[in-house]
C-alpha positions in Angstrom: 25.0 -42.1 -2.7 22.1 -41.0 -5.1 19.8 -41.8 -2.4 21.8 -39.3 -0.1 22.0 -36.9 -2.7 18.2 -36.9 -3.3 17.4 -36.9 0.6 19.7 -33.5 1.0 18.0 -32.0 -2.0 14.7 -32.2 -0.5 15.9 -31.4 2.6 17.1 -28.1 1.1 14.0 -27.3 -1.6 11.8 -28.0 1.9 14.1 -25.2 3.9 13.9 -23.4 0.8 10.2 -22.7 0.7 9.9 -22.2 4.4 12.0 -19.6 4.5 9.3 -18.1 2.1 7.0 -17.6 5.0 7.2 -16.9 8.8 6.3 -18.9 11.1 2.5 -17.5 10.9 2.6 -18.1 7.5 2.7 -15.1 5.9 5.5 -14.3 3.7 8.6 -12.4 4.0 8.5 -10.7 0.9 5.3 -9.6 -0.7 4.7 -9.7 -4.5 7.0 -10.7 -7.0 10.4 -9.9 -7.4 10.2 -8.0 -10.2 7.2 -6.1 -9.5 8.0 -2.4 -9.2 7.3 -2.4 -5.8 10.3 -4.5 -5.1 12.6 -3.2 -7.5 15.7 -0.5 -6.1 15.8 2.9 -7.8 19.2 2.3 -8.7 22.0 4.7 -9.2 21.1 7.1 -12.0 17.3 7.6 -12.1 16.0 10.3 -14.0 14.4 13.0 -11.9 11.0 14.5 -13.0 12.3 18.5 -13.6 9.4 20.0 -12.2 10.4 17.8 -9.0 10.9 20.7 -7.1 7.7 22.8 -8.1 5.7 19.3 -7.0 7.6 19.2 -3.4 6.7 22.7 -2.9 3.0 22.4 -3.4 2.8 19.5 -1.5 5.1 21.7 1.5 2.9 25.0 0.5 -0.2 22.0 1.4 0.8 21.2 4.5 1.6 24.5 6.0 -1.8 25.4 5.0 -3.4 23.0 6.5 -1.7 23.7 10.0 1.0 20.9 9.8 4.6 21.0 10.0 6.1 20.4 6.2 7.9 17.3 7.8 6.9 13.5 7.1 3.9 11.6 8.7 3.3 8.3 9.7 -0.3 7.0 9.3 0.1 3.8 12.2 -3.4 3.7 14.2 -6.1 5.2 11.6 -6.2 5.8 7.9 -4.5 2.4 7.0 -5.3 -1.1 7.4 -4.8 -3.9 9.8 -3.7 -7.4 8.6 -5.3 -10.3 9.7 -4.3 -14.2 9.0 -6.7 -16.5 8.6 -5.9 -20.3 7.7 -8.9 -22.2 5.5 -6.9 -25.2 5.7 -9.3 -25.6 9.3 -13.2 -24.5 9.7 -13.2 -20.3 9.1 -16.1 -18.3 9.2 -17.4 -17.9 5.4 -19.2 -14.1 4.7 -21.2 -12.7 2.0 -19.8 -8.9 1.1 -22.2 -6.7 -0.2 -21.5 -3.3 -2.4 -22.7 -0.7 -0.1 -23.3 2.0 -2.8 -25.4 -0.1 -5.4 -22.5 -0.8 -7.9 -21.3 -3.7 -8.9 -18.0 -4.7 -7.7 -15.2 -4.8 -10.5 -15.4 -7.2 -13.2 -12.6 -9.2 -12.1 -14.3 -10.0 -8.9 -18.1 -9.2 -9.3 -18.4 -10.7 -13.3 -22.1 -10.6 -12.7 -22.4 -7.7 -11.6 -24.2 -9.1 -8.5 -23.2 -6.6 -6.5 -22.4 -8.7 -3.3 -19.1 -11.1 -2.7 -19.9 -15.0 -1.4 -18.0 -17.3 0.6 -15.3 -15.2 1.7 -13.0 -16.7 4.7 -12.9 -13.4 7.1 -13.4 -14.5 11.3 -15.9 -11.8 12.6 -13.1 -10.9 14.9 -11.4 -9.2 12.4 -11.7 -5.6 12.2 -11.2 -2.9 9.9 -9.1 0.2 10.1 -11.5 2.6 12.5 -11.9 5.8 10.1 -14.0 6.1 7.1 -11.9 4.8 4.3 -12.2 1.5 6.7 -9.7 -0.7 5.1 -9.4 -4.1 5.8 -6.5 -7.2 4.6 -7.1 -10.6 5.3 -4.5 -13.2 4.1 -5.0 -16.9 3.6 -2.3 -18.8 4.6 -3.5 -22.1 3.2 -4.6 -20.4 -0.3 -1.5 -17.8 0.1 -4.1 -15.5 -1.3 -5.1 -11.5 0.1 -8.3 -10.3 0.7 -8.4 -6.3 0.4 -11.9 -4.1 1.7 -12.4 -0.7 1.5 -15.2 1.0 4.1 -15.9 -2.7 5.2 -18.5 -2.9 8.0 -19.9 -5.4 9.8 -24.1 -6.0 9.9 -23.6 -9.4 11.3 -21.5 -12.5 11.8 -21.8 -13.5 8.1 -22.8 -10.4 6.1 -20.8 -6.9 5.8 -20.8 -3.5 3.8 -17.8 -2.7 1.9 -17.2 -0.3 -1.3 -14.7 -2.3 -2.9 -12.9 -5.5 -2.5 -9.7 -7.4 -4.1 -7.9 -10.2 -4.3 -4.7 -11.5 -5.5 -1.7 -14.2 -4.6 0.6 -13.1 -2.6 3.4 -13.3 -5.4 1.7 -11.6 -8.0 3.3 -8.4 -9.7 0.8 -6.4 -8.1 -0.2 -3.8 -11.2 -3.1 -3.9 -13.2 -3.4 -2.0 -16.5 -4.7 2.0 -16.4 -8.3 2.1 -16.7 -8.3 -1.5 -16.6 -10.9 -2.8 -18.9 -14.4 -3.1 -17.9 -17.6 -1.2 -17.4 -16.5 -0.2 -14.0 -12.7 0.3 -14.3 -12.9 2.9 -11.5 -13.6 0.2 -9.0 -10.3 -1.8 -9.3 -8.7 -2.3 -6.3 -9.3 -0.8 -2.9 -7.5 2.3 -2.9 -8.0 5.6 -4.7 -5.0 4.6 -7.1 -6.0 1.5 -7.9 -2.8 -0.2 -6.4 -3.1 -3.0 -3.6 -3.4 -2.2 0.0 -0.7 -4.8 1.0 1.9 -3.0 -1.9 4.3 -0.4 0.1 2.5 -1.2 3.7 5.4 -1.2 6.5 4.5 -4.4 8.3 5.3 -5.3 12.1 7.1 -8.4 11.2 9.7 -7.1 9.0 10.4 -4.5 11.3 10.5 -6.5 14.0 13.0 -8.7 11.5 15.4 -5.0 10.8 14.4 -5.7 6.8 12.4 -3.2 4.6 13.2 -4.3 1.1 10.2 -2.4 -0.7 9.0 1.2 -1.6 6.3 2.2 0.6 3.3 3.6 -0.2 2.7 6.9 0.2 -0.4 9.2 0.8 -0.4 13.2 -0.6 -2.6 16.3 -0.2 -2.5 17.7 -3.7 -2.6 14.9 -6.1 -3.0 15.4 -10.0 -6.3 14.5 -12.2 -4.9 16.3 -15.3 -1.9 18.4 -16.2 -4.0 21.2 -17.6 -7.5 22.3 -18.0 -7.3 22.8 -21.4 -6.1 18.5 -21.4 -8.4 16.8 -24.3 -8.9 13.9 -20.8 -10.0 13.8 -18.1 -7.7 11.9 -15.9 -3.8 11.7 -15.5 -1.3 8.5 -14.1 1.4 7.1 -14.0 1.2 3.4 -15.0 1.6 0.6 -13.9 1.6 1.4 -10.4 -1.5 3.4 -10.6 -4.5 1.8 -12.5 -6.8 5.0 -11.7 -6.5 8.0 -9.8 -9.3 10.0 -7.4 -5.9 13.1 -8.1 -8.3 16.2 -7.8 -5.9 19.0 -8.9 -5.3 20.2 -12.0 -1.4 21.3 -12.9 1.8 20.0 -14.7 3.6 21.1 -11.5 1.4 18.6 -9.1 2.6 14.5 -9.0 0.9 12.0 -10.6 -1.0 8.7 -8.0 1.7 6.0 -9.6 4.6 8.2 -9.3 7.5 7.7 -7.5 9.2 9.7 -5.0 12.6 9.3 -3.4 14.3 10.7 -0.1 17.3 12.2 -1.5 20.0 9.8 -1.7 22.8 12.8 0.0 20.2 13.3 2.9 22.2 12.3 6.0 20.4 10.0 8.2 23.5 8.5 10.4 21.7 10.1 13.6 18.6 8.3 13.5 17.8 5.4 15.3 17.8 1.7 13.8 14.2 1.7 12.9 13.7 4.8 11.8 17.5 4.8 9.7 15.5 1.3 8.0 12.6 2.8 7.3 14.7 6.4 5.7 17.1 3.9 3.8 14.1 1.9 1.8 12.7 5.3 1.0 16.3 6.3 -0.2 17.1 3.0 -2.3 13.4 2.0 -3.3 11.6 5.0 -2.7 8.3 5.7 -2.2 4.7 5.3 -5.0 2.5 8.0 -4.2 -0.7 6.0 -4.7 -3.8 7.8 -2.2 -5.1 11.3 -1.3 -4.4 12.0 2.1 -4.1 14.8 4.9 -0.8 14.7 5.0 2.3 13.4 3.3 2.7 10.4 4.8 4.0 6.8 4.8 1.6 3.7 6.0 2.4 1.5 8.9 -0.1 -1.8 9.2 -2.3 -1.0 12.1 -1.6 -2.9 14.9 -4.9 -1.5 17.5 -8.2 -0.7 15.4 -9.4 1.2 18.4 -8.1 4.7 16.8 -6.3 5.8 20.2 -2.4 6.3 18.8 -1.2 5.5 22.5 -2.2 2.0 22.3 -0.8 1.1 19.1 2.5 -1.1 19.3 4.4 1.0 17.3 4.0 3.6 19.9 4.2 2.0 23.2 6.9 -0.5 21.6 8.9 1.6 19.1 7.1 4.8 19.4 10.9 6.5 21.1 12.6 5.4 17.6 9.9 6.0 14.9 8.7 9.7 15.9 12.5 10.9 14.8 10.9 10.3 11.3 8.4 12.7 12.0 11.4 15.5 11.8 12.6 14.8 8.2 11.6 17.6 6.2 9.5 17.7 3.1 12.3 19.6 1.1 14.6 16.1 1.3 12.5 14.4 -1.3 12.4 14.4 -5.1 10.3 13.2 -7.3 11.2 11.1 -10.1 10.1 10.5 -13.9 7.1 8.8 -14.8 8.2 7.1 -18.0 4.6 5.7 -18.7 1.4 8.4 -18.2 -1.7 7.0 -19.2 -4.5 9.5 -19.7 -8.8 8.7 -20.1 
C-alpha cells in the first residue's frame, strides 16, 4: 500500500510540474505569482485623482499626432519576437557586444567589459525589425530569458545590442528604482527598466483562451518629473519601473510603472472571444505603462520579423477578432495610484 501510495504521488508531483510548461517548454505562466504583474487589481483600488487630466493628455497626444484616441496594438514592429532555444543539445554560443561604448549593467557586465560571452542564441533568430530591435530568447533547459535591445547581427557568433538581460522565468520580475550601480540606467531592456517578457500578449495563451497578467503598455507623453521646480531629476513608480526615459514634465502626465485599468463598467459583451480576453485582463489586471511609444498601445509577441502587418499570424489568423480592440476608446481607462514614487 505505501508503495502504491508513493508511486501515485510521483505520478501526480511529475503531472504537476509539466503542466508548468507547454509542450515547447515554455511556461504557462510567466514570473512569479506574486509579482505585480500577476497580481488582479481587485475590487476597491484607489484611483490616481488626476486620472482623468493624465487620460486626456495622452487622448489630446494622439489626436495630435493624426491617430484616432482609440487603443493600438503593437503585433509586427515595435515589440519583440520570442524564440526557444534548448541548451540541453549543441546551440550556437555568441559573444554580444555594447554597441554604444558602455558597459552593460552591473548585474550582467561586472567588468565592465562591455561585450556579453557564451550566450545560447541560433543565428536564425531575429530581432523585432524597427530600431528599438528587441529580441527574447528563452532556454528551456536553463528555464532562463534572454532579453536584447537594438540587437544586430555582424556574424554567426558576434552581434550589436544596447542592452541585454536575464532572469528565470519565475522570478518576481522588479528590480529596485535606480537600481544600484554606476550604470543604473542600463537595467533591463526597456526604457522603464521592466522585462520585455512582463505584460507581453503571447500566441500560446491566446491560442490557450487564458490572459491571466497585466499587459504592458507603451504611451506618448510619459513623465520625467512632476514639476520643473522638482529638487530631481527623474520620477517612477516603483517597483515596476526601475528607471524611466518619461520626457514630460507635469503632475497631470503618468508615471513609466504606473498602472492603468480599462474601466471595470466598460461594456465589452459585443466583442469577440479574443478581443473580450484580451479587454477583461486589462479590466481585472490592468495594464503597467512601462515604454514611450507612438501610440497608446498594448504589445502582442511578434510572430513575422519581416515588418509587413499582413503576414503576421495575428492578422491572417485572428486579425477579424483582434482589430475590434482597435475601437475602444481612450476615455474608457483610468489610471490608478502609484503608492511607491521613487525620485533621483
Amino acid at each position: 500500500m505505501k508503495i502504491l501510495i508513493a508511486l501515485v504521488l510521483i505520478f501526480y508531483m511529475s503531472v504537476n510540474v509539466r503542466s508548468q510548461f507547454t509542450p515547447t517548454g515554455f511556461p504557462n505562466n510567466v514570473l512569479s505569482s506574486s509579482s505585480p504583474w500577476n497580481t488582479p487589481i481587485g475590487s476597491t483600488p484607489t484611483v490616481e485623482p488626476l486620472s482623468s487630466q493624465m487620460m486626456l493628455k495622452v487622448k489630446n497626444a494622439m489626436i495630435s499626432e493624426s491617430y484616432n484616441p482609440n487603443l493600438y496594438l503593437h503585433y509586427f514592429q515595435w515589440t519583440a519576437p520570442l524564440h526557444n532555444i534548448n541548451t540541453a543539445n549543441p546551440v550556437n554560443r555568441i559573444t554580444v557586444i555594447q554597441s554604444q561604448g558602455e558597459g552593460f549593467h552591473e548585474t550582467v557586465d561586472p567588468l565592465n567589459t562591455k561585450k556579453i560571452t557564451n550566450l545560447p542564441v541560433d543565428f536564425s533568430f531575429k530581432p523585432d525589425p524597427m530600431n528599438d530591435g528587441h529580441m527574447i530568447v528563452f532556454d528551456t533547459n536553463l528555464k532562463v530569458f534572454h532579453e536584447f535591445s537594438r540587437f544586430k547581427w555582424i556574424n554567426s557568433t558576434h552581434a550589436n545590442a544596447t542592452r541585454y538581460d536575464t532572469f528565470a522565468y519565475n522570478v518576481d520580475g522588479t528590480y529596485p528604482a535606480f537600481v544600484s550601480g554606476t550604470r543604473w540606467w542600463m537595467k533591463g531592456v526597456r526604457g522603464s527598466g521592466a522585462p520585455f517578457i512582463a505584460g507581453l500578449i503571447r500566441w500560446d495563451e491566446i491560442q490557450r483562451g487564458e490572459l491571466n497578467h497585466a499587459l504592458a503598455v507603451g504611451s506618448l507623453v510619459n513623465r520625467m518629473k512632476s514639476s520643473t521646480s522638482s529638487s530631481w531629476s527623474y520620477e517612477l513608480c516603483s517597483p515596476v519601473s526601475s528607471r524611466t526615459d518619461g520626457w514630460v514634465v507635469g503632475a497631470d502626465t503618468i508615471m513609466e510603472g504606473q498602472r492603468i485599468q480599462l474601466d471595470p463598467n466598460y461594456d465589452i459583451s459585443a466583442f469577440p472571444p479574443k478581443s473580450k480576453l484580451v479587454l477583461q485582463a486589462l479590466k481585472t489586471y490592468g495594464g503597467y505603462v512601462v515604454d514611450n511609444s507612438g501610440t497608446f498601445g498594448i504589445y502582442f509577441q511578434n510572430m513575422n520579423t519581416d515588418g509587413v502587418a499582413t503576414n503576421s499570424p495575428w492578422y491572417t489568423q485572428l486579425g477579424a477578432d483582434l482589430t475590434s480592440l482597435y475601437d475602444v476608446p481612450i476615455d474608457a481607462f483610468r489610471v490608478l495610484s502609484c503608492s511607491n514614487v521613487s525620485t533621483k
